[in-house]
N, C-alpha and C positions, 0 to 999 in steps of 0.2 A: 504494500500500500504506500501513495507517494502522500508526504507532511510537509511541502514547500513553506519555505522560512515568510515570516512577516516580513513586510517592506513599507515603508515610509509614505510609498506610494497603494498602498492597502491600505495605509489608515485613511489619509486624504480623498480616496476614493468609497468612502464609504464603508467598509468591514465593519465597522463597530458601530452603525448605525442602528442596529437593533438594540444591543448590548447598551448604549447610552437612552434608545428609548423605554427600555424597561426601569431604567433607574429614575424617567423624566415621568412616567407611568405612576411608579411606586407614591414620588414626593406629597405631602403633603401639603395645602398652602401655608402650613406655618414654618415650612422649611425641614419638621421632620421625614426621615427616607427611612420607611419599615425594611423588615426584611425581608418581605414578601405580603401578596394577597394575604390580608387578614392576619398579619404576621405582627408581630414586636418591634421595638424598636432597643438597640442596646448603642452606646456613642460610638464602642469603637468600630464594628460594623458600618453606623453613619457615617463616621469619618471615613472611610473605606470609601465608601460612594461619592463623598461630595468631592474626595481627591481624583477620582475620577471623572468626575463631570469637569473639573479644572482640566485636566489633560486632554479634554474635545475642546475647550473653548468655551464650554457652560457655563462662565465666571458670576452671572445675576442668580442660576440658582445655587452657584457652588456657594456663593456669599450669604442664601438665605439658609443653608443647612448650618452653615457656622454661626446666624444670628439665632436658629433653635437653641445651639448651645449654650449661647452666651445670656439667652432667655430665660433657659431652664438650669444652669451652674446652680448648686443648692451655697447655701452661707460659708459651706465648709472647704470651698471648692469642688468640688466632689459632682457626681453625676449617680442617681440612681444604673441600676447593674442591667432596667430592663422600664419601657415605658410600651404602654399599649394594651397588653392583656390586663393590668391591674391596673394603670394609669392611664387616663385619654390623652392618644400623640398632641390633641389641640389645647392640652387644659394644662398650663403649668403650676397652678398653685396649689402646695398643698399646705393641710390645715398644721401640721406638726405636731402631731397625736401620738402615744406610742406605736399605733398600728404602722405609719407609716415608717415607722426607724425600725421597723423590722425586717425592710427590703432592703438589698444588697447595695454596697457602694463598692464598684470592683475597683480596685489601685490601676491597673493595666488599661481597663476601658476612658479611665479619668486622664490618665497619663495621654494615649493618645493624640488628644487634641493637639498638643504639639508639633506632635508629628504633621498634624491636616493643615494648621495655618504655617507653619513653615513651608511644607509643598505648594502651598495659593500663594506664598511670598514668592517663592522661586519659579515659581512659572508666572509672577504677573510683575514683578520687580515694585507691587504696589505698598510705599512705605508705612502710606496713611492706615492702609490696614492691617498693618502689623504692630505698628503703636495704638489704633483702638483695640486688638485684642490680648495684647502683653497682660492685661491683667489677668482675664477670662486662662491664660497660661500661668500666670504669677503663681493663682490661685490654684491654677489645680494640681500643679506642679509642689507647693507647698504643702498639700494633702498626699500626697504621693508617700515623699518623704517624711512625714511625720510615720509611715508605716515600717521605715525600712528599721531592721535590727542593727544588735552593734556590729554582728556578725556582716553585713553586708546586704543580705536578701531582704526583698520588701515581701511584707505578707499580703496575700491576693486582694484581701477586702480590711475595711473597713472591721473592729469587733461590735460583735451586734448579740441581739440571743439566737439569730439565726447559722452567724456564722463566727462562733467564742472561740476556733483553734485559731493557734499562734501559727500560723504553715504559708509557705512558699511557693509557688510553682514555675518550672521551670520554665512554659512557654512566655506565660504572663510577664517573669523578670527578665528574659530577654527582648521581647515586645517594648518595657519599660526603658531598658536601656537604652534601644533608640530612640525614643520619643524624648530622652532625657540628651541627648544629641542633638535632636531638633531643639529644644528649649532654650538648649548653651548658647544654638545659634543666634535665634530669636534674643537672646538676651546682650547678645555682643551686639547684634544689629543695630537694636534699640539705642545701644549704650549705657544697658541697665543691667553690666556682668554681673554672674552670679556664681563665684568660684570655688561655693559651697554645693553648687549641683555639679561641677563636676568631679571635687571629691566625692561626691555621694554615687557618682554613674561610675567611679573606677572602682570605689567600695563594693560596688555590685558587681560588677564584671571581674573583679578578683574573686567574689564567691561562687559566680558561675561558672568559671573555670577550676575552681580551686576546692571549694568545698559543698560536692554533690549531697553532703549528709544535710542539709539545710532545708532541702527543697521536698515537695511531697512526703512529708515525715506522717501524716494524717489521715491521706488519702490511698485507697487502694491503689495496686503497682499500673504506673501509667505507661511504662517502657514500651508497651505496644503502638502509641500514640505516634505518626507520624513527627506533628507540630513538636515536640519533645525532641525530634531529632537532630531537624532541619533550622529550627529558629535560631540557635547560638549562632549558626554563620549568617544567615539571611539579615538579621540583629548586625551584625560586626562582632560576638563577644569572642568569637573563633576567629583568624583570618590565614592567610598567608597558605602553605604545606598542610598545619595541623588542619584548615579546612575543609581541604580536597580528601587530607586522609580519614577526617571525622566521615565527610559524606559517604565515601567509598565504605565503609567499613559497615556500614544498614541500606547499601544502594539493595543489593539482591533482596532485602525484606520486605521493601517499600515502596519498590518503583515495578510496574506493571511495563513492560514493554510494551511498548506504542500504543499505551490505554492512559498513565499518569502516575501520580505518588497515591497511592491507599489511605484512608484516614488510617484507619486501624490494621495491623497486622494483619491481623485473621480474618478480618472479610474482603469475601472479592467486590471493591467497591473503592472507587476513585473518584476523587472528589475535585472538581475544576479549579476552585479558588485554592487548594493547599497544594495545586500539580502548578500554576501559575505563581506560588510563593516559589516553591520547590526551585521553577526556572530562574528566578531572582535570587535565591541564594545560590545556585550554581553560577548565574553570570558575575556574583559576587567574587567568585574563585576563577576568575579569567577563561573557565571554559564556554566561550560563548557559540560554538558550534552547538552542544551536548544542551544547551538553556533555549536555544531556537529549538531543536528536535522536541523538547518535552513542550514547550508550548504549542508547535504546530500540532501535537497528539488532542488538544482540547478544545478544537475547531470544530471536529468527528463530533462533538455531544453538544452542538450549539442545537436550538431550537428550529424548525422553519422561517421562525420570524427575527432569528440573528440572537434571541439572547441566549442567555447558556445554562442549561440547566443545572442544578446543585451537584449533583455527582451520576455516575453509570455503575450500575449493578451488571457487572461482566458474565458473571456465572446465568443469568438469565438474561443478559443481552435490551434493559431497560433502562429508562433513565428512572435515579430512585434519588431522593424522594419527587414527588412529581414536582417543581417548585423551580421557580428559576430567580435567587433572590440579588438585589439589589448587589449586595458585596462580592457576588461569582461577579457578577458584569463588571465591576470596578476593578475587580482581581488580573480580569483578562484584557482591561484596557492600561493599568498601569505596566503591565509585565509588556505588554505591544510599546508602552511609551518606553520602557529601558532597553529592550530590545533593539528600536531603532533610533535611539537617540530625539524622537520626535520633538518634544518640548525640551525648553529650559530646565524642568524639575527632572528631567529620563533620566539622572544620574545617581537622585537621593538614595533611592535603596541600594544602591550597587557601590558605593565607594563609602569608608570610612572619613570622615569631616571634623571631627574633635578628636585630641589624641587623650587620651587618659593622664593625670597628672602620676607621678610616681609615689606608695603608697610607703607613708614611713613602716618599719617593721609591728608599730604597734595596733598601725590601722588596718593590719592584713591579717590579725591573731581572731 
């Protein structure tokens, strides 16, 4: 079967026209992007999309997905872990009840946002809105790290009664770490360095490298998890040799020839958005032949109407689950933007941009 590489002139010519109109479909007019029909809404997913819609040239609604955020930021910084099923996408205010602080605030999903107004800075060079949203970052960025231990790792959520363990997760603190590289930037840009986040981002990335006993102490064994695998280099916490040889060493586990990466080990079942991370953290590692091959694989599970469905159930040859949500289509249009270098921003996920400062001996114990 022939998987002809993406080209510059495929985006320009329409390829991702479905793929952006299912994310223009999803939005809501208050600027929130669920994640499907009848679906939730969670930020960093959102953020997922609206970085997306920036990479066609969408910048009126990529700018009303960031003013949801900025709308809905709770006091603490922070971002509920899930809007929609419990919470109305159009209703931001809630009353401050106990009921409501028993839903999640995830560290990873909050962090984020960094990550999304950085990519809208660099793909639009526009400074006015990077100084209106430094605080909507200030803040949430400063809830982040109120979580991180001395040890380095930040715990996933927020303690609540919902979620009282003190525990870490491996995809979430690497997610974090880059988002906490977007911030640095965002903070140098400004001119409102903040050289306590990135002792806090090398704190972290010396635990991710360094001390695996930190992370999932709580939860059952997650090792089967793709995202587990792949994130530390897609992140930057891996680079160079150690990256290529981390990837190599669970390619046979994970990777389906010319179907995608698997969420999970053990089912036959590849999922579009974790097969298009997949290709960004391999073009991370200079193999940009082997990063266009896994992308062209996820074209085969786009829809009639261009978007792309959540994943393919290979052993029965369907697309499963039926759904084809907002962050598969942004997944397949940022991986198309680094791919070809299309925009200004095609470079964020793929190069390292802040160096880590060096950690004295007592801040690495």
């Amino acid at each position: 079967m022939s998987f002809p590489h993406i080209t510059i002139g495929d985006i320009e010519g329409g390829y991702f026209d479905g793929a952006v109109a299912r994310i223009l479909e999803l939005q809501r007019p208050s600027g929130a992007i669920p994640w499907y029909d009848g679906g939730v809404l969670d930020p960093w997913n959102h953020v997922e999309a609206a970085m997306g819609l920036a990479v066609v040239g969408r910048f009126p609604e990529a700018r009303l997905a960031y003013k949801f955020l900025a709308d809905s930021q709770l006091a603490d910084g922070s971002w509920w872990s899930q809007y929609g099923a419990a919470v109305p996408l159009d209703d931001h205010k809630y009353s401050g009840n106990a009921e409501d602080e028993k839903r999640i605030k995830d560290t990873n999903m909050t962090a984020y946002v960094a990550t999304g107004i950085w990519h809208y800075f660099c793909s639009t060079g526009d400074e006015t809105f990077l100084e209106l949203y430094w605080p909507v970052v200030e803040r949430a960025i400063e809830f982040v790290l109120a979580h991180q231990s001395d040890q380095g790792e930040i715990r996933w959520s927020a303690i609540s009664d919902t979620t009282p363990e003190d525990d870490a997760l491996i995809t979430g603190c690497a997610s974090i770490y880059k988002s906490l590289e977007c911030a640095i930037l965002i903070a140098e840009e400004t001119k409102k360095p903040r050289p306590q986040w990135a002792l806090a981002r090398a704190r972290l990335g010396h635990a991710l490298r360094h001390k695996p006993h930190r992370f999932d102490r709580t939860w059952a064994p997650k090792d089967g998890y793709s995202m587990d695998w792949y994130y530390p280099v897609l992140s930057g916490v891996v680079t160079g040799d150690a990256a290529i040889s981390h990837l190599q060493s669970q390619w046979d586990r994970f990777v389906e020839h010319e179907k995608g990466c698997r969420c999970v080990d053990d089912q036959p079942w590849v999922t579009i958005a974790e097969s298009c991370e997949l290709a960004l953290a391999v073009l991370r590692t200079g193999q940009r032949d082997l990063a266009h091959e896994i992308f062209a694989w996820q074209h085969q599970w786009r829809d009639e109407d261009g978007a792309y469905w959540m994943g393919h159930q290979f052993a029965e040859n369907v697309a499963w689950p039926v759904e084809k949500p907002a962050w598969t289509a942004a997944a397949a249009i940022l991986a198309a933007d680094a791919l070809t270098g299309y925009t200004p921003a095609s470079e964020l996920f793929i190069k390292t941009w802040v160096s880590e400062p060096t950690l004295e001996p007592t801040q690495e114990t």
